[in-house]
N, CA, C and O atoms as a GROMACS GRO file, in nm:
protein
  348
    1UNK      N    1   0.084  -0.117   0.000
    1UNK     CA    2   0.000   0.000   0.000
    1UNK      C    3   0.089   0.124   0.000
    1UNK      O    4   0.185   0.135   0.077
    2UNK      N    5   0.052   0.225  -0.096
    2UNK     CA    6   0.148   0.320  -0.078
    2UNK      C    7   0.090   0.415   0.016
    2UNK      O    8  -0.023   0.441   0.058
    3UNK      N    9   0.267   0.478   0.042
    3UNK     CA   10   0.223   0.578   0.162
    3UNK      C   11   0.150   0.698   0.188
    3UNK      O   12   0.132   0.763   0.085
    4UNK      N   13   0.095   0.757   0.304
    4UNK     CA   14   0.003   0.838   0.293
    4UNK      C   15   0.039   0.980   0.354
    4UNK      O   16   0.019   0.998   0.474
    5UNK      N   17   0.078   1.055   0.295
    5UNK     CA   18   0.134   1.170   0.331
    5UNK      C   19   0.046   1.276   0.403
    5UNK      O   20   0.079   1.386   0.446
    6UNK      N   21  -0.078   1.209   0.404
    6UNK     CA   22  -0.173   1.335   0.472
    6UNK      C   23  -0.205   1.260   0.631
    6UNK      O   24  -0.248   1.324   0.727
    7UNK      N   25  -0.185   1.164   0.633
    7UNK     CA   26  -0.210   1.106   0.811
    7UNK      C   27  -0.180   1.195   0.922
    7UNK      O   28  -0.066   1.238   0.934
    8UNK      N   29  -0.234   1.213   0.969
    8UNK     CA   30  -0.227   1.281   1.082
    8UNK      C   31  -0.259   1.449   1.068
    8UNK      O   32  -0.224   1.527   1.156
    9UNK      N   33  -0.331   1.493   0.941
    9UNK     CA   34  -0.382   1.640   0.893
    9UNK      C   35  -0.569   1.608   0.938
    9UNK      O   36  -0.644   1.519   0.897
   10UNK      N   37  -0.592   1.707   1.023
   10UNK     CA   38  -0.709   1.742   1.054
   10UNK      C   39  -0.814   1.700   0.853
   10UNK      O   40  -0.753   1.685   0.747
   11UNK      N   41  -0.952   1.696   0.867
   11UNK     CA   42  -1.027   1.672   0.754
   11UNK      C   43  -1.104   1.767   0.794
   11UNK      O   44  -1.126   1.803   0.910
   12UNK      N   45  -1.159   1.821   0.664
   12UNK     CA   46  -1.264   1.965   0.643
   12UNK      C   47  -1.361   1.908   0.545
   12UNK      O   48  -1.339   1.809   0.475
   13UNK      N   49  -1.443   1.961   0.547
   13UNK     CA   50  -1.578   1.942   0.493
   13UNK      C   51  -1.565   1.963   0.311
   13UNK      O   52  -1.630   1.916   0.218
   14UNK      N   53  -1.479   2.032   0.318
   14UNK     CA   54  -1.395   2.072   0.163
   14UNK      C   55  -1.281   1.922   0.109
   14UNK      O   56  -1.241   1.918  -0.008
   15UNK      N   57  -1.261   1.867   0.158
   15UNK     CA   58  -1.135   1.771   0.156
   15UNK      C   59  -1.187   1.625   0.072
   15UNK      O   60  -1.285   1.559   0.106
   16UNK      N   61  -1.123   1.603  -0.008
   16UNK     CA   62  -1.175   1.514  -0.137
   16UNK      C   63  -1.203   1.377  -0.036
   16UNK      O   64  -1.140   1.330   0.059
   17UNK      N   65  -1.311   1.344  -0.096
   17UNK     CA   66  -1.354   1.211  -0.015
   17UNK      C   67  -1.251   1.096  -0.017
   17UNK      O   68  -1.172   1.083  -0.110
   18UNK      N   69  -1.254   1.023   0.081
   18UNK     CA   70  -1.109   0.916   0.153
   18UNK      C   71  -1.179   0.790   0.117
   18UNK      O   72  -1.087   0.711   0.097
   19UNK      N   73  -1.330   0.708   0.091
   19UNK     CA   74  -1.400   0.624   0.059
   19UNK      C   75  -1.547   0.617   0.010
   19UNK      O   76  -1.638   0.693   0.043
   20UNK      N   77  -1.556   0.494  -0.088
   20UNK     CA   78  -1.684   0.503  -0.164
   20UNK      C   79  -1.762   0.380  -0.096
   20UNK      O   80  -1.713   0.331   0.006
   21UNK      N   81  -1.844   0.344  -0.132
   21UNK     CA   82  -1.977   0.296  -0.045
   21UNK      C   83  -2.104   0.267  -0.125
   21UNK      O   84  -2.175   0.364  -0.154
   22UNK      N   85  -2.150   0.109  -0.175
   22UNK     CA   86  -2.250   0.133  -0.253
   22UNK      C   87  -2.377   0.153  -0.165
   22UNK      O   88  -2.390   0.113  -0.050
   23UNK      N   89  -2.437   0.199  -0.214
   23UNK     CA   90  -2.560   0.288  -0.177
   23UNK      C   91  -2.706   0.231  -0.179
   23UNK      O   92  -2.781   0.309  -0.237
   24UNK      N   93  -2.779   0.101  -0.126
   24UNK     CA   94  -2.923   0.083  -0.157
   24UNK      C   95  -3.034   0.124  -0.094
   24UNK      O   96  -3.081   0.111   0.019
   25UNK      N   97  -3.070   0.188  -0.219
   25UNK     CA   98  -3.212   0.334  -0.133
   25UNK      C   99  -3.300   0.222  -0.049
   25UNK      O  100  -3.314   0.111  -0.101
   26UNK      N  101  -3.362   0.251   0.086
   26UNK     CA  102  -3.469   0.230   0.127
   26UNK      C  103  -3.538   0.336   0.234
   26UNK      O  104  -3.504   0.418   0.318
   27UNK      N  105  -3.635   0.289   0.185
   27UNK     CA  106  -3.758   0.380   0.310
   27UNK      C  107  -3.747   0.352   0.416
   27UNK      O  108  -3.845   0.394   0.479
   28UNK      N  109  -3.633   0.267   0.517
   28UNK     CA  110  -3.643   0.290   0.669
   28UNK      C  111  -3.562   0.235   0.712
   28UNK      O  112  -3.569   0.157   0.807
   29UNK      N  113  -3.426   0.276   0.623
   29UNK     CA  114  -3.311   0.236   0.684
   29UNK      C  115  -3.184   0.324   0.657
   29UNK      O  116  -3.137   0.304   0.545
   30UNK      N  117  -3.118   0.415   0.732
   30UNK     CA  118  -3.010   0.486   0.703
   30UNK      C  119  -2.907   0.450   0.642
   30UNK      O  120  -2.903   0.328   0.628
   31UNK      N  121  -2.804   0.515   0.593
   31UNK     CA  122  -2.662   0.486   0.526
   31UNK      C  123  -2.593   0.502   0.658
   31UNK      O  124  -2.620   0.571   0.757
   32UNK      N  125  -2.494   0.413   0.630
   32UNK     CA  126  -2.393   0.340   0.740
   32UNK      C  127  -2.358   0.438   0.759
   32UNK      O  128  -2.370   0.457   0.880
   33UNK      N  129  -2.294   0.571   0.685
   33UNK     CA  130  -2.257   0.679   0.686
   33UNK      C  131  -2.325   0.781   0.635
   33UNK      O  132  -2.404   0.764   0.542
   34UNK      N  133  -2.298   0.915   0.697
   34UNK     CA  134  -2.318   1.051   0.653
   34UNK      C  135  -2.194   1.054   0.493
   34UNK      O  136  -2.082   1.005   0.489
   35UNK      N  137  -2.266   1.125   0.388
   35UNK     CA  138  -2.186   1.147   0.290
   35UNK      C  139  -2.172   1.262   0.277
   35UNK      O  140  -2.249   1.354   0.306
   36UNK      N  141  -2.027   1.263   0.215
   36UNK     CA  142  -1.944   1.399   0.138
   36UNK      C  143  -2.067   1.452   0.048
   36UNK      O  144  -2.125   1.560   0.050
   37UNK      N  145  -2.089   1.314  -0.045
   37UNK     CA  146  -2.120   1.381  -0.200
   37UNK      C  147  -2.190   1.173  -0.221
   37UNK      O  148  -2.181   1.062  -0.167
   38UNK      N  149  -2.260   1.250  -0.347
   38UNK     CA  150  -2.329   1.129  -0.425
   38UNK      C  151  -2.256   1.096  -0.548
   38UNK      O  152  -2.156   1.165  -0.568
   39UNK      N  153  -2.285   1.005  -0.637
   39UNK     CA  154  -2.246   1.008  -0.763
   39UNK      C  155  -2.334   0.887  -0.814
   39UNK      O  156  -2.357   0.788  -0.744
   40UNK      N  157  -2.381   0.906  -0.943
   40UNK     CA  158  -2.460   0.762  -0.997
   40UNK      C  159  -2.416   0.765  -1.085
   40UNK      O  160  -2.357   0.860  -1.137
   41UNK      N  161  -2.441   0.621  -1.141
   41UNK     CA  162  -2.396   0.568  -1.240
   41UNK      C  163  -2.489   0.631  -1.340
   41UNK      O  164  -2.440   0.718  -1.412
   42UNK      N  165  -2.630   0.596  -1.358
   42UNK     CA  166  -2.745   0.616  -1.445
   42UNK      C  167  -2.823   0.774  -1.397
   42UNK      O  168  -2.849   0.780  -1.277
   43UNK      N  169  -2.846   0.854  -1.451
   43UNK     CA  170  -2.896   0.953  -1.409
   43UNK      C  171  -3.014   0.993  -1.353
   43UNK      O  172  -3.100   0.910  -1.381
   44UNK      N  173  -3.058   1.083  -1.286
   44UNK     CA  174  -3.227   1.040  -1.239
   44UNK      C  175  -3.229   1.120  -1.137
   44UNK      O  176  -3.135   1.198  -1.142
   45UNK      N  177  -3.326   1.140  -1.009
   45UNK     CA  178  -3.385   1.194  -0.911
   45UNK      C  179  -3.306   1.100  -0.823
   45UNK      O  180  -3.257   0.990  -0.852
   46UNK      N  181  -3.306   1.162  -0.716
   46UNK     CA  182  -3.270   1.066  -0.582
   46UNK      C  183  -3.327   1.138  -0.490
   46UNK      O  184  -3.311   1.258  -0.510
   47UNK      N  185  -3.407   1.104  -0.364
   47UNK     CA  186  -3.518   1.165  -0.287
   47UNK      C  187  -3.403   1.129  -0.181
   47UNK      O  188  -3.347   1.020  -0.189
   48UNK      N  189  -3.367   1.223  -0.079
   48UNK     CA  190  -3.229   1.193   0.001
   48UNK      C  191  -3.271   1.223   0.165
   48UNK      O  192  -3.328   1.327   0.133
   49UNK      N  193  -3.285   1.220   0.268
   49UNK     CA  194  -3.263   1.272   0.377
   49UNK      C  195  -3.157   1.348   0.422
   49UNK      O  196  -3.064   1.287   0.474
   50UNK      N  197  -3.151   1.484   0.411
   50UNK     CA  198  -2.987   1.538   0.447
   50UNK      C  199  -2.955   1.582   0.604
   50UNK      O  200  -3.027   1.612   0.699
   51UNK      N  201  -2.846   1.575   0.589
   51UNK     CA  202  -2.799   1.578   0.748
   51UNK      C  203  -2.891   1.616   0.817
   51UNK      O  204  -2.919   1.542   0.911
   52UNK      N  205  -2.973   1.744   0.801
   52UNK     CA  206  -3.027   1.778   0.939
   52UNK      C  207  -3.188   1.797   0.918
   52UNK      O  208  -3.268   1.882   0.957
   53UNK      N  209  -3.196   1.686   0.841
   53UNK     CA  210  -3.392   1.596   0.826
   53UNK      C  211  -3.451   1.650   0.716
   53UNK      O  212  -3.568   1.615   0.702
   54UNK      N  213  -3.399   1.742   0.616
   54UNK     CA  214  -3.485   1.778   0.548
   54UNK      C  215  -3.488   1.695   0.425
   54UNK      O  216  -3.383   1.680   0.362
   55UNK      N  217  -3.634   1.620   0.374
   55UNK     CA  218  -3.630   1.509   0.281
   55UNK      C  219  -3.624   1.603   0.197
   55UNK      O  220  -3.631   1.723   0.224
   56UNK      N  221  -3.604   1.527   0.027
   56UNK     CA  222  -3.620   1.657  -0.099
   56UNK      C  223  -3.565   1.580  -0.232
   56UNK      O  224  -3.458   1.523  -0.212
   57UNK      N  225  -3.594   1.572  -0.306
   57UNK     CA  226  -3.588   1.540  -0.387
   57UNK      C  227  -3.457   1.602  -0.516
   57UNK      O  228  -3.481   1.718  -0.548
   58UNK      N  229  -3.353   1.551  -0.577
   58UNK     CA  230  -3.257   1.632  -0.611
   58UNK      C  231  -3.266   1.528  -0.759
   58UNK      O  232  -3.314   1.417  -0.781
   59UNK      N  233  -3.200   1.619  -0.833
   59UNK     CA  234  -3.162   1.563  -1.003
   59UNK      C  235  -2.995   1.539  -1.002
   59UNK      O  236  -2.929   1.639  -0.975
   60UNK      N  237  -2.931   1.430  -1.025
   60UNK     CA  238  -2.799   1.399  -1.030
   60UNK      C  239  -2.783   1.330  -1.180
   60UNK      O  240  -2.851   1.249  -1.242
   61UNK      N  241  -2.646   1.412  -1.211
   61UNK     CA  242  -2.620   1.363  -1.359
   61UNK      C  243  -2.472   1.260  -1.298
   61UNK      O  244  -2.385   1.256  -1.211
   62UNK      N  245  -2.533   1.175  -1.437
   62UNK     CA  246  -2.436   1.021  -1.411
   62UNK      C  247  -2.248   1.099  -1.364
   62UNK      O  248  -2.210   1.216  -1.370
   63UNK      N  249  -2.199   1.017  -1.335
   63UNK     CA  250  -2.065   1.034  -1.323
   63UNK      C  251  -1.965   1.230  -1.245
   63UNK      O  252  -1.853   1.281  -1.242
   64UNK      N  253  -2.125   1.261  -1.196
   64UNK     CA  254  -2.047   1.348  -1.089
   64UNK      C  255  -2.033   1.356  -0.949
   64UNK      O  256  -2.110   1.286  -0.884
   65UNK      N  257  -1.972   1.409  -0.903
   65UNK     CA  258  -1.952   1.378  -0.731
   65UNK      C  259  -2.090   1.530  -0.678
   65UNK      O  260  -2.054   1.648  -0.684
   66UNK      N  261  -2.182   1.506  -0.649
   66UNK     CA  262  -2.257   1.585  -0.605
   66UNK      C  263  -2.260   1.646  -0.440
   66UNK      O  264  -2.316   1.597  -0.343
   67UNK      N  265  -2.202   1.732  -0.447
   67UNK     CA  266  -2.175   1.782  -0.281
   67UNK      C  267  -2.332   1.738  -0.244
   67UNK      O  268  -2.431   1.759  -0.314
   68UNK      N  269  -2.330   1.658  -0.090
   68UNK     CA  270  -2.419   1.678  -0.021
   68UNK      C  271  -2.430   1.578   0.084
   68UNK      O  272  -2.420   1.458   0.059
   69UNK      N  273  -2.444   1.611   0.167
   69UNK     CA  274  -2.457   1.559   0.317
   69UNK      C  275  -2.577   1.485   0.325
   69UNK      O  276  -2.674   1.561   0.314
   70UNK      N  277  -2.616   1.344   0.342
   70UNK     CA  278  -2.670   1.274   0.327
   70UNK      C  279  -2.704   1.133   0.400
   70UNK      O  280  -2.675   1.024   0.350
   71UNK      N  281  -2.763   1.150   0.512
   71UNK     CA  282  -2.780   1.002   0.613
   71UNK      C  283  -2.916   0.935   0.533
   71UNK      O  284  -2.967   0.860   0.616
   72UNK      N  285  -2.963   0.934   0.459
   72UNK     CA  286  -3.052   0.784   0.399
   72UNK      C  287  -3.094   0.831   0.252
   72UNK      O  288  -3.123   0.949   0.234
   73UNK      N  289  -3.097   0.754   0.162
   73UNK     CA  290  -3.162   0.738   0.012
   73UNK      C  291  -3.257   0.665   0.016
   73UNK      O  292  -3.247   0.544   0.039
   74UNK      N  293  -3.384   0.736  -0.011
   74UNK     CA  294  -3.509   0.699  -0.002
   74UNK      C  295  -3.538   0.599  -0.139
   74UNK      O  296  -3.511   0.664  -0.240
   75UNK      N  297  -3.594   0.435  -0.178
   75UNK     CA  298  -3.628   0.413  -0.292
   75UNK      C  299  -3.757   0.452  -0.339
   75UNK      O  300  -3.778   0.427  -0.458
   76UNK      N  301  -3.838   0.501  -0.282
   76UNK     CA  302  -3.946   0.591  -0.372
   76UNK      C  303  -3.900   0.718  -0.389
   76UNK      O  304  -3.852   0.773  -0.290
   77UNK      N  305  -3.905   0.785  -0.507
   77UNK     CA  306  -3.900   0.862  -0.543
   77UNK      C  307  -3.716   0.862  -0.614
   77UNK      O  308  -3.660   0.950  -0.679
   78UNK      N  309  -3.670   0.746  -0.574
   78UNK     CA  310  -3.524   0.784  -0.645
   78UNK      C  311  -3.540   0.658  -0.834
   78UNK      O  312  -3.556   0.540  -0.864
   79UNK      N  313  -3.524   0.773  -0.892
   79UNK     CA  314  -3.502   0.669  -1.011
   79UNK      C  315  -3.327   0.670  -1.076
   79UNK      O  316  -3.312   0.608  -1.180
   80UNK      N  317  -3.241   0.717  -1.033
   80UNK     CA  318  -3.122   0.715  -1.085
   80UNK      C  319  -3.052   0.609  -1.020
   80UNK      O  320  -3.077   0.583  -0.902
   81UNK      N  321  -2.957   0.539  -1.094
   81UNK     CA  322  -2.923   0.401  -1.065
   81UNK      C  323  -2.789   0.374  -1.034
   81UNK      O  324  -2.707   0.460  -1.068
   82UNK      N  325  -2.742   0.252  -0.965
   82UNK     CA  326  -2.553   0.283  -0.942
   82UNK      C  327  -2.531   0.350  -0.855
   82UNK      O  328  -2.412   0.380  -0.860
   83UNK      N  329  -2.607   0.421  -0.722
   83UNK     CA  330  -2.541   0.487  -0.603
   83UNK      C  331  -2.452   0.466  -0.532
   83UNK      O  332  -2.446   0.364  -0.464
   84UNK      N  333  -2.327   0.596  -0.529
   84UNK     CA  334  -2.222   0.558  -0.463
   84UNK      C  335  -2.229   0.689  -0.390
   84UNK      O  336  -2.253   0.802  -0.432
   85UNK      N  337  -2.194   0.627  -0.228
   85UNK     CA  338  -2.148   0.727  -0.145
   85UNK      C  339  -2.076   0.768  -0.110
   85UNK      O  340  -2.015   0.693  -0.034
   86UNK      N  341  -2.019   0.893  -0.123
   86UNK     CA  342  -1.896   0.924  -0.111
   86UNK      C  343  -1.848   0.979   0.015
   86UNK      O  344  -1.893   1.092   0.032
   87UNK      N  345  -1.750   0.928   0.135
   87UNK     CA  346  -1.719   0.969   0.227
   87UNK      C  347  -1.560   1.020   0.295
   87UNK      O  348  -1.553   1.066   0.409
   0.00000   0.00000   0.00000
């Protein structure tokens, strides 16, 4: 494994995500983690819970890292496919 030159540097909310995480939406069960950012494979809506409860519905295009803070992916209302969480 190569070495890691940032160990032991404080992390900011700005700081490129350290791990990915596949993502399966359900209605009553949280993500293991809070996320950086989203990214899908297939493009579409994703109905999200964000950090601090507000549900909502967002449009994500395939293959970008979408800033957003995120404890659960709802499967109603999400039609974009391939969720990865980025943390």
């Amino acid at each position: 494994m190569p070495a890691n030159r940032f160990t032991g540097t404080a992390l900011t909310p700005s700081d490129p995500a350290q791990s990915v995480f596949e993502v399966t939406p359900s209605d009553t069960t949280d993500l293991p983690h809070v996320t950086l950012a989203l990214n899908v494979a297939t493009p579409g809506t994703v109905r999200v819970t964000t950090l601090d409860g507000t549900v909502s519905d967002i449009a994500i295009a395939a293959g970008v890292a979408f800033p957003l803070r995120v404890s659960r992916v709802w499967a109603t209302g999400t039609t974009a496919g391939g969720i990865r969480g980025l943390t």
